[in-house]
N, CA, C and O of each residue as an XYZ file, in Angstrom:
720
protein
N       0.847     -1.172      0.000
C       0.000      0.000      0.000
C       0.897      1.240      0.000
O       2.026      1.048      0.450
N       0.600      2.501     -0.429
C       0.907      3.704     -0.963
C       2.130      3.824     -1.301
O       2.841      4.760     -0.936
N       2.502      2.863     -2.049
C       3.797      3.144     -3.265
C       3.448      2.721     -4.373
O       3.027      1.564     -4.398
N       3.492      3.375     -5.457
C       3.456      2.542     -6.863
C       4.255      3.945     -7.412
O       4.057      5.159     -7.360
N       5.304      3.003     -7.980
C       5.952      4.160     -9.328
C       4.732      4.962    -10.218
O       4.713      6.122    -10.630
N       3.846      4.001    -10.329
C       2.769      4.757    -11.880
C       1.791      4.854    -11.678
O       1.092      4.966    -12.685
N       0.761      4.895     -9.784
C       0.104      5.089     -9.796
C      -0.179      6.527     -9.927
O       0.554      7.416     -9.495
N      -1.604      6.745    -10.727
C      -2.713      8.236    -10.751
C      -2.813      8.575     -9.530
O      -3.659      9.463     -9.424
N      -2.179      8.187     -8.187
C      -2.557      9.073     -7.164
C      -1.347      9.411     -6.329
O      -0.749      8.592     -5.631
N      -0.947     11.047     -6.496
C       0.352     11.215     -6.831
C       1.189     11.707     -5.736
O       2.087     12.549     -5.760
N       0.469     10.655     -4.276
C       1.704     10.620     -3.268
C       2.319      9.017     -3.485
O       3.207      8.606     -2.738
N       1.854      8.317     -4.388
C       2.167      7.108     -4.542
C       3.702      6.914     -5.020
O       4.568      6.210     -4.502
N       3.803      7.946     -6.437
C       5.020      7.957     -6.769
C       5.718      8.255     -5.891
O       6.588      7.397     -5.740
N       5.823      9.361     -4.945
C       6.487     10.127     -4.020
C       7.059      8.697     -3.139
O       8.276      8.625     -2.975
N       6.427      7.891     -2.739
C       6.269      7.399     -1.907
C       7.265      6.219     -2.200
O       8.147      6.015     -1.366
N       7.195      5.431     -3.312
C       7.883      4.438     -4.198
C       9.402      5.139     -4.458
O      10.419      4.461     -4.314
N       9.457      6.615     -4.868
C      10.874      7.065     -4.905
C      11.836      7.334     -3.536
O      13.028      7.055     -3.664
N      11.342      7.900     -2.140
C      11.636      7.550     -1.231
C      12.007      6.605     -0.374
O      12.834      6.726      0.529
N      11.074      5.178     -0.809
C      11.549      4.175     -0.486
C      12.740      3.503     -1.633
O      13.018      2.304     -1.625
N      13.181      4.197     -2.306
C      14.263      3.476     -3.388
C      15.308      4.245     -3.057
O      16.428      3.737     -3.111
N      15.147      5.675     -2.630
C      16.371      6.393     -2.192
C      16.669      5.741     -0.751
O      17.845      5.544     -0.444
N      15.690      5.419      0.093
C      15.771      4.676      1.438
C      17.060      3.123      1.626
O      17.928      2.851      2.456
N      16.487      2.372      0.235
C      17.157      1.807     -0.300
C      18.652      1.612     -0.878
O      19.509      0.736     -0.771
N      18.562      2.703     -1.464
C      19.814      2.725     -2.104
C      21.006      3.761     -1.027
O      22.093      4.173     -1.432
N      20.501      3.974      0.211
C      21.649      4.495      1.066
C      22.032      3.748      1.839
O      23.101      4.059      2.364
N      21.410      2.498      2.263
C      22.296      1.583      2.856
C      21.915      1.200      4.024
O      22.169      0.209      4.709
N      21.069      2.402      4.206
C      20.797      2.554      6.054
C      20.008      1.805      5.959
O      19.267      1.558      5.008
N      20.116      1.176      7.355
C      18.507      0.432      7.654
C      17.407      1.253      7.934
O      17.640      2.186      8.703
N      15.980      1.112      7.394
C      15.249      1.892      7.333
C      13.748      0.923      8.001
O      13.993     -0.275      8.142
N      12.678      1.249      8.290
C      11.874      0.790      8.104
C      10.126      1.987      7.179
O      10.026      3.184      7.447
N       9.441      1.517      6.548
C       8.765      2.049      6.125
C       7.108      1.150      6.058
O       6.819      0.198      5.333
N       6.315      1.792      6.988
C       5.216      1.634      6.823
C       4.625      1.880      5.900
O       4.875      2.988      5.424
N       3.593      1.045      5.189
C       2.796      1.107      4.100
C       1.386      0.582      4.893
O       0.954     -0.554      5.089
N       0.799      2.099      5.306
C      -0.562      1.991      5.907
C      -1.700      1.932      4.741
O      -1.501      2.630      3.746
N      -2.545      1.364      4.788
C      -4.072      1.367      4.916
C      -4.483      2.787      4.486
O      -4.022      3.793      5.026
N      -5.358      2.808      3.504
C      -6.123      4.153      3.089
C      -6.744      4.690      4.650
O      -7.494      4.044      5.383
N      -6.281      5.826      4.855
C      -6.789      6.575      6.098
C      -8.806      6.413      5.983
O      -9.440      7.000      5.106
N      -9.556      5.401      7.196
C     -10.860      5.919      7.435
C     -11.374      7.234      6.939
O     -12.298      7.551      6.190
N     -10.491      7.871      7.587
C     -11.174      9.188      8.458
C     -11.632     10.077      7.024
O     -12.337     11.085      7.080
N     -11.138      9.550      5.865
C     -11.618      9.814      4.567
C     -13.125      9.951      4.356
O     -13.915     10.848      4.063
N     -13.152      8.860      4.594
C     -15.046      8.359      4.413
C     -15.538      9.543      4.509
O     -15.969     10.273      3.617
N     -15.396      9.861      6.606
C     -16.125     11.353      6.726
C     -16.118     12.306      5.709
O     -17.227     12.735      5.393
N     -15.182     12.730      5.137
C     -15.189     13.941      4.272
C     -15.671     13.433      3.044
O     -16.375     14.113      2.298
N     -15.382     12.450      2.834
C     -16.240     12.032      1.167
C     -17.986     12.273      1.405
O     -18.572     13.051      0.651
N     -18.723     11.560      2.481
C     -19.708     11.482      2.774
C     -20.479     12.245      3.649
O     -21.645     12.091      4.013
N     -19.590     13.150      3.950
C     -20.091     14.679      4.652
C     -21.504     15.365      4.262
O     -22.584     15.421      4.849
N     -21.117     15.781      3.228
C     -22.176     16.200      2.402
C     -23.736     15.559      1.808
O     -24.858     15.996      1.555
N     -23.010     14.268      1.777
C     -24.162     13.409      1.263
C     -25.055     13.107      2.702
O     -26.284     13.038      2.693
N     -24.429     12.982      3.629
C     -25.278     12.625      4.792
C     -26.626     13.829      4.805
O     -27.601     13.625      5.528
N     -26.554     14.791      4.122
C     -27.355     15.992      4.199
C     -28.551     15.896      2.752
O     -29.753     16.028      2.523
N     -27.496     15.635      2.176
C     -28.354     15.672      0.298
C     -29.155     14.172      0.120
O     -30.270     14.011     -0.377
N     -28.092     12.944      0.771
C     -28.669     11.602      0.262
C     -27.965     11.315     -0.914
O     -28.216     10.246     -1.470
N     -27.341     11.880     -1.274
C     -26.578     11.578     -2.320
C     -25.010     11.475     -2.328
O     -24.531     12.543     -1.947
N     -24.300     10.779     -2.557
C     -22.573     10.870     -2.909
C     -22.443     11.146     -4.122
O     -22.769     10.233     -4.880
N     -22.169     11.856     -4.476
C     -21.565     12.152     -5.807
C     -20.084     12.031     -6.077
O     -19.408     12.972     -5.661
N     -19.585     11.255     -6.566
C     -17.797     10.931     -6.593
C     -17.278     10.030     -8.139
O     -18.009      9.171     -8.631
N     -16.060     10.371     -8.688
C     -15.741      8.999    -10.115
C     -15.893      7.727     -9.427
O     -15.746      7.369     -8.259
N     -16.394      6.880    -11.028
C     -16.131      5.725    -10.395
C     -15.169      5.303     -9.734
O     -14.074      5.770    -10.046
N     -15.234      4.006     -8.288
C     -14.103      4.317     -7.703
C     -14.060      2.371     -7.303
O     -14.991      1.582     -7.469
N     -12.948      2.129     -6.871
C     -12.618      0.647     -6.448
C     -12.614      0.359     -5.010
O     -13.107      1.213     -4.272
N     -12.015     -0.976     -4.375
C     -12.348     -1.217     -2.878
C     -10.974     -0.567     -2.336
O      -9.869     -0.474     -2.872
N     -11.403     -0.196     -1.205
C     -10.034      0.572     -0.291
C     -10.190     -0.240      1.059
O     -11.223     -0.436      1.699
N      -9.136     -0.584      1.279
C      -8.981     -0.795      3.175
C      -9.025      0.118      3.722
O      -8.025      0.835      3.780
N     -10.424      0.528      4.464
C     -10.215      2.015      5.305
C      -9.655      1.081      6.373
O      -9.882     -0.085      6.696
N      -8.664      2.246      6.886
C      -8.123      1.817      8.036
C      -7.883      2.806      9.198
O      -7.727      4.016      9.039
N      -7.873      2.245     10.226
C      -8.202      3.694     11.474
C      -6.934      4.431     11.541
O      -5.951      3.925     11.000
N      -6.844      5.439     12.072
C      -5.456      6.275     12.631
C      -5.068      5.506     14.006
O      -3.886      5.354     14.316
N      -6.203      5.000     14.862
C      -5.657      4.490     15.900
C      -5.129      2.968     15.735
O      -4.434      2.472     16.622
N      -5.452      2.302     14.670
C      -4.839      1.114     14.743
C      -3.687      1.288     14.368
O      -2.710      0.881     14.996
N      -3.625      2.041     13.077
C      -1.975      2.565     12.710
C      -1.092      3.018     13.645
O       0.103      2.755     13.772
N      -1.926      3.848     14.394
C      -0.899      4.562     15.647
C      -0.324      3.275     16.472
O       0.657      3.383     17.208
N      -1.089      1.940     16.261
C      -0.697      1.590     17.725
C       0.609      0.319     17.216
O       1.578     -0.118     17.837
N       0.064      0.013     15.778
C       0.537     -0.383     15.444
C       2.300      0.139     14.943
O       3.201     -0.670     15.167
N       2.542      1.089     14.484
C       3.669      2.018     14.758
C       4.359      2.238     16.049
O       5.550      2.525     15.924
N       3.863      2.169     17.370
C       4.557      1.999     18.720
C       5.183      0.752     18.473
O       6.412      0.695     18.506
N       4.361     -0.461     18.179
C       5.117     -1.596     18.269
C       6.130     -1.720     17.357
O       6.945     -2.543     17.775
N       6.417     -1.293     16.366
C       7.319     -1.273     15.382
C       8.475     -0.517     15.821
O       9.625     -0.833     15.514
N       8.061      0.853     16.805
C       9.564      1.206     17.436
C       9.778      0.883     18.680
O      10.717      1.532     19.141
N       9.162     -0.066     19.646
C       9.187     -0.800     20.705
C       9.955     -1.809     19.827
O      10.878     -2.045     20.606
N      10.195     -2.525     18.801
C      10.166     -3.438     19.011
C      11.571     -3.672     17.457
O      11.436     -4.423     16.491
N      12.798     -2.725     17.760
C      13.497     -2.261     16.928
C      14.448     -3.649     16.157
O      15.189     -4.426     16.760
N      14.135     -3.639     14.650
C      14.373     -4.421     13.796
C      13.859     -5.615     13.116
O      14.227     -6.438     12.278
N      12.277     -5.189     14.260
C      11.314     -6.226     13.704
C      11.120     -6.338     12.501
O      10.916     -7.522     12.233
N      11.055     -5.293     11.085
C      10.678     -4.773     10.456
C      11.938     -4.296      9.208
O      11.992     -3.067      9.166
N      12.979     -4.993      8.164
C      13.944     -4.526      8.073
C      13.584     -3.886      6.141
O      13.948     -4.465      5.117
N      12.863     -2.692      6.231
C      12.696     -2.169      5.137
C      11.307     -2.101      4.723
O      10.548     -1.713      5.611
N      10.978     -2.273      4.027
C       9.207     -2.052      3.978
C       8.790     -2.977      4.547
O       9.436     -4.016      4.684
N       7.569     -2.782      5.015
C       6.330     -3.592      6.013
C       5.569     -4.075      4.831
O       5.316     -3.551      3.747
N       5.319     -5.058      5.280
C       3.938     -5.648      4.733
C       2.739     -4.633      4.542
O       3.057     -3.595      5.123
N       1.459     -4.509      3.948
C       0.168     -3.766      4.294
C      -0.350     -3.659      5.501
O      -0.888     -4.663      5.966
N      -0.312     -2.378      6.323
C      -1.260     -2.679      7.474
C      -2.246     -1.975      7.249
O      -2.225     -0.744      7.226
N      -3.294     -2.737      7.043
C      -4.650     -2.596      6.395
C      -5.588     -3.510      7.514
O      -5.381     -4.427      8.309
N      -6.874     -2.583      7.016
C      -8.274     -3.126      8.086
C      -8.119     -4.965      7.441
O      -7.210     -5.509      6.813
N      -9.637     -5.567      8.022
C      -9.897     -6.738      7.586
C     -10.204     -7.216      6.160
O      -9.981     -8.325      5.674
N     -10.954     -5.767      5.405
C     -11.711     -5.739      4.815
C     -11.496     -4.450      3.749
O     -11.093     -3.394      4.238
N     -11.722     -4.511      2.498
C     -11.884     -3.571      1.459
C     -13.050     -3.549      0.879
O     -13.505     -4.503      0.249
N     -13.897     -1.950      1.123
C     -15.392     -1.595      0.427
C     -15.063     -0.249     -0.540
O     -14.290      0.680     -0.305
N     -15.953     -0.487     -1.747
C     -16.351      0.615     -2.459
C     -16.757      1.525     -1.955
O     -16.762      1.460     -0.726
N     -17.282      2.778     -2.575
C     -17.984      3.757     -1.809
C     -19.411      3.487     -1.765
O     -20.029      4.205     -0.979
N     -20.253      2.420     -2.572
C     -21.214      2.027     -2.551
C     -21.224      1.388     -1.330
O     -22.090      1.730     -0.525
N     -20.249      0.327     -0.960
C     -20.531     -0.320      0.041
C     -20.629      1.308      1.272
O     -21.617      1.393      2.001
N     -20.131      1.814      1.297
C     -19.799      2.737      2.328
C     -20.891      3.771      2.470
O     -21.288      4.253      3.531
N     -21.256      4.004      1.434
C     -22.980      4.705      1.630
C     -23.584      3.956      2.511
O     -24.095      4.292      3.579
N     -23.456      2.275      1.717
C     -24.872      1.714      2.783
C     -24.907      1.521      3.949
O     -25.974      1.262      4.507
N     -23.616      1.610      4.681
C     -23.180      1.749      6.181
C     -23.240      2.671      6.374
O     -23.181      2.712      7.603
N     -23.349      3.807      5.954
C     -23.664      5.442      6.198
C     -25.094      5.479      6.577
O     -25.524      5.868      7.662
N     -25.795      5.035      5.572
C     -27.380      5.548      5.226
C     -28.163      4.411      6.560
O     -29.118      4.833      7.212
N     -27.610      3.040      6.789
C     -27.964      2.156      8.491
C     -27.860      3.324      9.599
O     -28.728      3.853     10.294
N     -26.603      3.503      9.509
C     -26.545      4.134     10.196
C     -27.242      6.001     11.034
O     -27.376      6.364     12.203
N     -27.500      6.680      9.721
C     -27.924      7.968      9.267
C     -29.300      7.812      9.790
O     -29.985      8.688     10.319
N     -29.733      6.084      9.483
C     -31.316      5.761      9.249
C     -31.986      6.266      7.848
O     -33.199      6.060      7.802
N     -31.446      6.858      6.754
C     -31.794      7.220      5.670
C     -31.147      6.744      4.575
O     -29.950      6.539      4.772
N     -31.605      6.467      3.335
C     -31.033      6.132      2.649
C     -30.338      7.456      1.944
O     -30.816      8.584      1.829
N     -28.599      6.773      1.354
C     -27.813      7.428      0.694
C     -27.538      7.084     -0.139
O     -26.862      6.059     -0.042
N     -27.801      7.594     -1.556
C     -27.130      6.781     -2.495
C     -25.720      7.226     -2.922
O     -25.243      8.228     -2.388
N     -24.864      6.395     -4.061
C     -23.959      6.427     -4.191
C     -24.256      6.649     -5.941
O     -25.092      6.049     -6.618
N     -23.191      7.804     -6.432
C     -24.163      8.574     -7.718
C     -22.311      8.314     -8.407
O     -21.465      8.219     -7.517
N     -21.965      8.249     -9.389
C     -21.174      7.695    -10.011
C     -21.165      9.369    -10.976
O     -22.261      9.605    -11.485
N     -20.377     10.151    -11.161
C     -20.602     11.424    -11.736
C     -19.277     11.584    -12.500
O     -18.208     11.897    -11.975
N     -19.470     11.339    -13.760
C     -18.094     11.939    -14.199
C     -17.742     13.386    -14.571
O     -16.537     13.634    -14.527
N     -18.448     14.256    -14.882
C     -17.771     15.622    -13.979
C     -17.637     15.805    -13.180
O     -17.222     16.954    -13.031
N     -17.798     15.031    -11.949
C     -16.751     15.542    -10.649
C     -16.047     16.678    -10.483
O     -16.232     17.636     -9.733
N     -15.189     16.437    -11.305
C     -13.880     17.393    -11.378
C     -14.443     18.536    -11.557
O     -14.147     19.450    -10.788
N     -15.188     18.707    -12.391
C     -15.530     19.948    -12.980
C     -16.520     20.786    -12.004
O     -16.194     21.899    -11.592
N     -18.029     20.033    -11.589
C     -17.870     20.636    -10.612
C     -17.002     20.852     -9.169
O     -16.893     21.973     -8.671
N     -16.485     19.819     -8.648
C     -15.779     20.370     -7.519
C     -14.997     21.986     -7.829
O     -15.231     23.051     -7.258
N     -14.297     21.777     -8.615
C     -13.585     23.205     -9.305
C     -14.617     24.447     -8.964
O     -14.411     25.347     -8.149
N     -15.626     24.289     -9.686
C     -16.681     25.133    -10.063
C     -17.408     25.810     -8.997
O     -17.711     27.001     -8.937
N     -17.661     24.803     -8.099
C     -18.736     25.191     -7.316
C     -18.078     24.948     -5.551
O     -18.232     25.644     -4.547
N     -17.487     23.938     -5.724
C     -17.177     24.293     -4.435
C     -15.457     24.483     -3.625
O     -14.975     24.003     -2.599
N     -14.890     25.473     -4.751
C     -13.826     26.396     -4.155
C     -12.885     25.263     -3.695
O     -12.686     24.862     -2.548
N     -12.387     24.871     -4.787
C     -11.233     23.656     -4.534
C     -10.303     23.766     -5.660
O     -11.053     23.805     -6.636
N      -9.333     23.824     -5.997
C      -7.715     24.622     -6.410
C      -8.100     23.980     -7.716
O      -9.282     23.636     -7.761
N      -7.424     23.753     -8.723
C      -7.579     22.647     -9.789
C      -6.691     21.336     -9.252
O      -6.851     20.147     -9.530
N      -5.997     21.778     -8.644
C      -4.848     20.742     -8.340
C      -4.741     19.594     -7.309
O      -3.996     18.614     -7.329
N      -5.970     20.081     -6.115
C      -6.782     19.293     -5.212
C      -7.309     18.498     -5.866
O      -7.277     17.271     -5.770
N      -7.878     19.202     -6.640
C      -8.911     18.475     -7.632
C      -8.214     17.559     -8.240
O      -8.809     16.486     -8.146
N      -7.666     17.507     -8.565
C      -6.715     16.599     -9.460
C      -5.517     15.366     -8.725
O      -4.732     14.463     -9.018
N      -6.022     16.047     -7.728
C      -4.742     15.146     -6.440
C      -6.133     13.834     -6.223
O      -5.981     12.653     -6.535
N      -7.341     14.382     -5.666
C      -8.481     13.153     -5.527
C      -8.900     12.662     -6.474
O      -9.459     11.582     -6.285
N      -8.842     13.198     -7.941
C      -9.527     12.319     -8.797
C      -8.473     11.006     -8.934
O      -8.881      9.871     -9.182
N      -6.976     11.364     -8.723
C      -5.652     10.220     -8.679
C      -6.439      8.881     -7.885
O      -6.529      7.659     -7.999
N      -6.979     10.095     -6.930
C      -7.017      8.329     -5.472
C      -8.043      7.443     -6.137
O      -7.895      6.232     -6.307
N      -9.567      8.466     -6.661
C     -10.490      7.186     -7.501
C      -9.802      6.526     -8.544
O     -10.106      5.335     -8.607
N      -9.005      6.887     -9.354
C      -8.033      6.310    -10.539
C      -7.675      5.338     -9.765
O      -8.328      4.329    -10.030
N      -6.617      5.125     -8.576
C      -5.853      4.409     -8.203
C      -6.564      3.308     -7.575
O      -6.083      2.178     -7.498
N      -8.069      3.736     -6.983
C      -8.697      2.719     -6.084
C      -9.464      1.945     -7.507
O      -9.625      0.725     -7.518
N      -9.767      2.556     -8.318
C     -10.083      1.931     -9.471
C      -9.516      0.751    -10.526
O     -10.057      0.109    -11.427
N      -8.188      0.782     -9.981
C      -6.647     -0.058    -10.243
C      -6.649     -1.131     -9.169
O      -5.948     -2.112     -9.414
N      -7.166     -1.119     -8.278
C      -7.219     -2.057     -7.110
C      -5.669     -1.817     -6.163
O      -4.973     -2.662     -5.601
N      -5.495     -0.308     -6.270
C      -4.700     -0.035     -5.389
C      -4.409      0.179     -4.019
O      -3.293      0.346     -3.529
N      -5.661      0.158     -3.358
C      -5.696      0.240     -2.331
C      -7.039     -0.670     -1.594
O      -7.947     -0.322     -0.839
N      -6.703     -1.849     -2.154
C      -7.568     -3.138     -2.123
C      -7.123     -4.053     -1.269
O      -7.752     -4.930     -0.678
N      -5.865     -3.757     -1.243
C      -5.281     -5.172     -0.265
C      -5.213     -5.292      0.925
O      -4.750     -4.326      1.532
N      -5.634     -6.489      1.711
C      -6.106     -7.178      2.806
C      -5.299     -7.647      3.699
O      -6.154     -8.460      4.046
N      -4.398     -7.890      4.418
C      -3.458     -8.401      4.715
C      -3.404     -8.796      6.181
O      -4.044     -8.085      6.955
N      -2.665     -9.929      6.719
C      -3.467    -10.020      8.324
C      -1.958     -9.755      9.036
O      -1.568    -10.311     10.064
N      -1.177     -8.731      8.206
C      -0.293     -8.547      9.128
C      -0.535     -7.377     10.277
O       0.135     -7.449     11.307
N      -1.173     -6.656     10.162
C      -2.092     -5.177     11.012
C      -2.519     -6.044     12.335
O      -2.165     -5.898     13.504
N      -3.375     -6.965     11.759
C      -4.227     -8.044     12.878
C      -2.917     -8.933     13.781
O      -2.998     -9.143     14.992
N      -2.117     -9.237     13.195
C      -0.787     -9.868     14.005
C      -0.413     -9.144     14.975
O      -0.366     -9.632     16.104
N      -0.056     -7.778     14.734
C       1.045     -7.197     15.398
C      -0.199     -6.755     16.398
O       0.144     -6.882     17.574
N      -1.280     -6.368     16.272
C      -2.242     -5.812     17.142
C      -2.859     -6.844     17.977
O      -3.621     -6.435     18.852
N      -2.627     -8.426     17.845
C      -3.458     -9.114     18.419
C      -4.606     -9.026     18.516
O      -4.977     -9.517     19.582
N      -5.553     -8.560     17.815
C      -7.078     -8.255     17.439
C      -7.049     -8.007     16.070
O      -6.046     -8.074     15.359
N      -8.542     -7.626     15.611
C      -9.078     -7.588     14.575
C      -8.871     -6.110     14.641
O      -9.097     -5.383     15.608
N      -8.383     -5.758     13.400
C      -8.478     -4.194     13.150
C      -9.728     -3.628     13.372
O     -10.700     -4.248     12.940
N      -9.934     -2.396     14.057
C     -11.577     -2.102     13.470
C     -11.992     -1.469     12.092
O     -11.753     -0.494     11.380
N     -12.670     -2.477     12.138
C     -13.325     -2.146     10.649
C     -14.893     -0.830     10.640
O     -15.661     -0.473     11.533
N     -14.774     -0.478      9.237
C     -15.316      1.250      8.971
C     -16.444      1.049      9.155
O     -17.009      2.126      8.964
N     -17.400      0.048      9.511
C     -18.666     -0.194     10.168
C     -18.542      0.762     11.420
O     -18.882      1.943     11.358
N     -18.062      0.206     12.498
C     -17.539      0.663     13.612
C     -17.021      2.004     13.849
O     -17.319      2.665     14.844
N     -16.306      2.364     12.998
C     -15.232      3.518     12.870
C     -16.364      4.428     12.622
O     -16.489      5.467     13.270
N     -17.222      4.057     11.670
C     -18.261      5.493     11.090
C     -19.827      5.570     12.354
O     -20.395      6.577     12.777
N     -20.139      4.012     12.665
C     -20.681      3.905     13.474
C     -20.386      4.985     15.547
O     -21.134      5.398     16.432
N     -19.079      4.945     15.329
C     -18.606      6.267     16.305
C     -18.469      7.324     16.063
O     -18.568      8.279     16.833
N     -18.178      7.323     14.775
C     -17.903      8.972     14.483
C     -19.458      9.867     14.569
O     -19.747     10.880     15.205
N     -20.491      8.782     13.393
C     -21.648      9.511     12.950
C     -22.705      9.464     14.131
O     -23.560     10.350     14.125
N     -22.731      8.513     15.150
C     -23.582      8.796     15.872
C     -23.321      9.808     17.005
O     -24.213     10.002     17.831
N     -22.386     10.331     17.074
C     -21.831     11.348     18.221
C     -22.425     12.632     17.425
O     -22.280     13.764     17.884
């Protein structure tokens, strides 16, 4: 997770060249490759919780994954020095959902239904209407490109190892956020 030389979502490259310069100095390094950040959802589905609607490009499955499992999972990695000798495995939730799937855990939750609206001007309006750079714009349409690639699809039970539990999964995660 979040390296690819050629992925459309363009901390990926960043991310793949750092770990090759990481590489090529010799040092021992370690580098986490987390899980598409949860806390996404909220802001994708912000709006829609109000309209009933998501409007977003078509998009592929992502491992949302929490900040706190990452966090905790990262203590153990420097508790626990050389566990880890260069890139990590994926630490990713249990599970990878579309944004369809993620409406319908929105809209249980909301108690209303939300749909999930597939819009290919996106871009154009976000630009347009709601005061977002071109280049923002162009930084998120990367991530649907990339989740569309099955880039941020993968499952992996190394997160669940090091944590001795089940990651929490974005049922849960949105289930705390949205009912507060």
């Amino acid at each position: 997770m979040g390296m690819n030389p050629a992925s459309p979502f363009l901390p990926m490259p960043d991310h793949a060249a750092t770990e090759d310069l990481l590489r090529a100095s010799g040092m021992p390094f370690t580098s986490l490759r987390n899980g598409f950040y949860a806390t996404t959802t909220l802001q994708l589905i912000g709006q829609a919780l109000e309209t009933g609607k998501l409007y977003t490009p078509q998009d592929g499955p992502v491992s949302w994954t929490t900040h706190t499992d990452l966090a905790e999972a990262a203590a153990i990695v420097m508790a626990d020095e050389g566990r880890f000798d260069g890139p990590n495995p994926p630490l990713t939730a249990s599970q990878a959902l579309d944004l369809t799937a993620v409406t319908k855990i929105a809209s249980e939750i909301a108690g209303r239904e939300i749909k999930h609206v597939s819009d290919e001007e996106w871009k154009t309006s976000l630009v347009a209407h709601a005061d977002v750079a071109e280049a923002q714009a162009d930084l998120l349409l990367g991530l649907f490109a990339a989740s569309r690639q099955g880039e941020f699809a993968a499952v992996d039970p190394t997160l669940e190892e090091m944590l001795g539990r089940e990651p929490i999964i974005l049922h849960r995660f949105l289930t705390d956020r949205l009912a507060n």
